[in-house]
FIDRENDREN-801835 format. One record per residue (C-alpha): x, y negated, z negated; residue in one letter. Coordinates in steps of 0.5 Angstrom, whole numbers, plus 500, padded with zeros to 3 digits. Each point is the difference from the previous one (the first is absolute). Layout:
! FIDRENDREN-801835
XYZA ...
***
This chain:
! FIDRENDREN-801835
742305357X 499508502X 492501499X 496506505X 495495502X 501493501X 494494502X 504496503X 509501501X 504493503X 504500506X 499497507X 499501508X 506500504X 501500508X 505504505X 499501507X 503507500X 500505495X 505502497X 502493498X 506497504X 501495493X 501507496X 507500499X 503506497X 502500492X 504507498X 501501493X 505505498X 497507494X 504499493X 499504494X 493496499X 502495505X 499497506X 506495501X 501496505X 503503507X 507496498X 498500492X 508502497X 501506496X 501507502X 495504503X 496506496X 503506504X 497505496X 494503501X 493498496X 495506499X 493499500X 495505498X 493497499X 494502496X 494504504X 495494498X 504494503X 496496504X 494501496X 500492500X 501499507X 493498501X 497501507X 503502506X 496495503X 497495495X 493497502X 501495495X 493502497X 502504494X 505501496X 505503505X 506496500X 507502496X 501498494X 505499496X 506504503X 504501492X 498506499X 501503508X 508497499X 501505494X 499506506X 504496504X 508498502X 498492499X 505495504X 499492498X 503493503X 502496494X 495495498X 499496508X 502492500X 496498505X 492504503X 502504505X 494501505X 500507504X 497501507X 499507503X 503507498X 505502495X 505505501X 504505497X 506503502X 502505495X 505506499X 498507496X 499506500X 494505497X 501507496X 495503504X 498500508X 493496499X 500493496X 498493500X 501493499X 495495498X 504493500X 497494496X 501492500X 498497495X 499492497X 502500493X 498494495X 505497495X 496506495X 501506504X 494500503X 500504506X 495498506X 502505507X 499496506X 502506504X 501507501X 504506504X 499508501X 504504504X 500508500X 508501502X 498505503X 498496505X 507495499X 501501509X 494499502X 492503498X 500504507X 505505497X 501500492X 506504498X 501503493X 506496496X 506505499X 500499492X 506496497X 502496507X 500494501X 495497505X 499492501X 493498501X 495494503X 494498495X 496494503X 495497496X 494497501X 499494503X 500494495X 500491500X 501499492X 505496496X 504501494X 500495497X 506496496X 502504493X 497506502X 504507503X 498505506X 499506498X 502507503X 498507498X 501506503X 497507497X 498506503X 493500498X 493495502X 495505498X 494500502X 502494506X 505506503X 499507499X 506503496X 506505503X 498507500X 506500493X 502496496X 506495504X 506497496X 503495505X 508496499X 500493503X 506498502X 500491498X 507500504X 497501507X 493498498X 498492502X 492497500X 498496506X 495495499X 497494504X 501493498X 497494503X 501493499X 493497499X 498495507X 497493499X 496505507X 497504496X 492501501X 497495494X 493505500X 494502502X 493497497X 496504497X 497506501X 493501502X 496506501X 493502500X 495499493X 499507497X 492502501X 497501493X 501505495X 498504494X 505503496X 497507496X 505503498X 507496498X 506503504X 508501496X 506500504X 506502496X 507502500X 503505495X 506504498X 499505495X 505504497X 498506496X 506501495X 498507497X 499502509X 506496502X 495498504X 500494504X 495497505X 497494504X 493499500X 497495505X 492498498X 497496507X 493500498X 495495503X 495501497X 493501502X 496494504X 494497503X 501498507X 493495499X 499498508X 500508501X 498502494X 505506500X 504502494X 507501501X 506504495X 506502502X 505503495X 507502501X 504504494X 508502502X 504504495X 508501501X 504505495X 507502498X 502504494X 507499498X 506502505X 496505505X 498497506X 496506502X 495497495X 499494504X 492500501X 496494504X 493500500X 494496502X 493499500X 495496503X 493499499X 495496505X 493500500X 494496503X 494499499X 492496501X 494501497X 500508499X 505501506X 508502497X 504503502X 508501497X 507504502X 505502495X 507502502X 505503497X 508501502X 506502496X 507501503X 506505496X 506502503X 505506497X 507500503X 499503507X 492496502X 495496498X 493502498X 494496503X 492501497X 495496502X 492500500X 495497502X 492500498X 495496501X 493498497X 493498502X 496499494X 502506495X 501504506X 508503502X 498499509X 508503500X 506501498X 508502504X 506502497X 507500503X 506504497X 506497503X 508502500X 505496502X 507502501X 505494496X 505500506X 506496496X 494495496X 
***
């Protein structure tokens, strides 16, 4: 089931000599109106266009961009993201299918602005609806040519466009569906456009490719257990909290992402030093107006033996209007009560088609 922190997740090693693997062979599903269908599947293509204009706040589910499987950093449950999505599903699979490698979308639209983006979602769906993401996609389309020289989309022409996913070794088993979701939101994992993007996706012309391989008796079978070096002792005097929050204050319309990586504060006892370290990030948008995007972080590190301390607080926060972003940064440090500096930065920085 989708859960943001797993103990332990079933799957197994494989082996290939070259990368990408040589034994992927290449499944293409053809876009339907909420399908996908075989390439050959009978039936008349979707020739009109599907429009997608997502919420602001889709993607407060994403999880980390990079999970440290320490914390409660990994998607949830993907139902709520699909309400903000264009959702294509396989009917329900006769047989698991395993992928190996990237998946990619081959998709036509058009955008009704000259900056917009695409976030693309593959999910495994259980029998009960539940949707776990497996893997993910983003691009500017500006950048559709290439990222050397972004080029403003022309607003109502048809464009055809690449998005390749992560690289990923999962299986779908039998009697669940692959999910695909488009939307032109997946904040705060992407910063939004400099305007609201309403996007017309054209299933006809569209196909998603994904890398199947057959399971191999060659297969590496595992490795032993891990072994790593014994933890020095310690004592713990003040517990930490690690924590994942989405807020939405309906009386704002204000909706926002809290991460909490607290550890604490601890008692190296070999050394007898006392270590804190604390992290607090906030990620808000306020109904439509991408402008209100906002992400900030604080972090908090100290040391500290006998009557010797010393800790440092830092503080960032992004904005951005329609032309540029805003960055403000500080940083103080301490020794004992005492502030022994401080620097503050102000930055602008142009958005270039971001």
């Amino acid at each position: 089931m989708p859960f943001t922190s797993y103990e332990q997740r079933a799957g197994r090693w494989v082996k290939e000599e070259t990368w990408p693997s040589p034994r992927a062979q290449r499944m293409t599903l053809r876009l339907a109106r909420d399908q996908l269908l075989d390439e050959d599947a009978p039936g008349p293509p979707t020739e009109e266009g599907l429009v997608v204009h997502s919420p602001l706040s889709t993607g407060l589910f994403a999880g980390k961009w990079a999970s440290y499987a320490g914390a409660p950093d990994l998607p949830g449950d993907q139902q709520e993201e699909d309400g903000g999505a264009l959702v294509f599903d396989t009917a329900e699979l006769d047989e698991d299918i395993e992928v190996l490698g990237a998946a990619v979308l081959e998709v036509e639209l058009c955008a009704d602005v000259p900056v917009a983006m695409l976030a693309v979602r593959l999910s495994d769906v259980r029998p009960n609806n539940e949707a776990t993401r497996v893997s993910y996609g983003l691009l500017n389309l500006t950048h559709r040519n290439g990222h050397a020289d972004p080029e403003p989309l022309i607003p109502g022409e048809r464009v055809r466009v690449r998005v390749q996913l992560n690289d990923i070794g999962q299986r779908f088993p039998a009697g669940h569906r692959i999910r695909l979701a488009l939307s032109t939101s997946y904040w705060p994992l992407a910063w939004p456009p400099p305007e609201p993007a309403c996007i017309t996706v054209y299933p006809a012309a569209s196909r998603l490719h994904l890398p199947v391989r057959e399971p191999d008796e060659s297969d590496f079978p595992g490795f032993d257990a891990p072994e790593a070096a014994r933890p020095g002792p310690e004592t713990v005097t003040e517990a930490g909290e690690s924590a994942w929050r989405v807020i939405r204050d309906l009386g704002m319309n204000e909706s926002m992402l809290e991460i909490v990586n607290d550890d604490g504060v601890r008692r190296l006892d070999d050394i007898d030093l006392t270590v804190r370290r604390k992290a607090v990030e906030r990620y808000t948008v306020v109904g439509s107006d991408v402008t209100s995007a906002a992400g900030e972080t604080v972090w908090e590190r100290g040391l500290e033996r006998g009557d010797w301390c010393v800790y440092t607080v830092t503080r960032t926060r992004l904005t951005c209007d329609a032309e540029a972003f805003y960055l403000h940064a500080t940083l103080d440090a301490y020794e004992g009560d005492e502030r022994v500096h401080s620097s503050n930065w102000s930055e602008r920085i142009e958005r270039r088609l971001v």
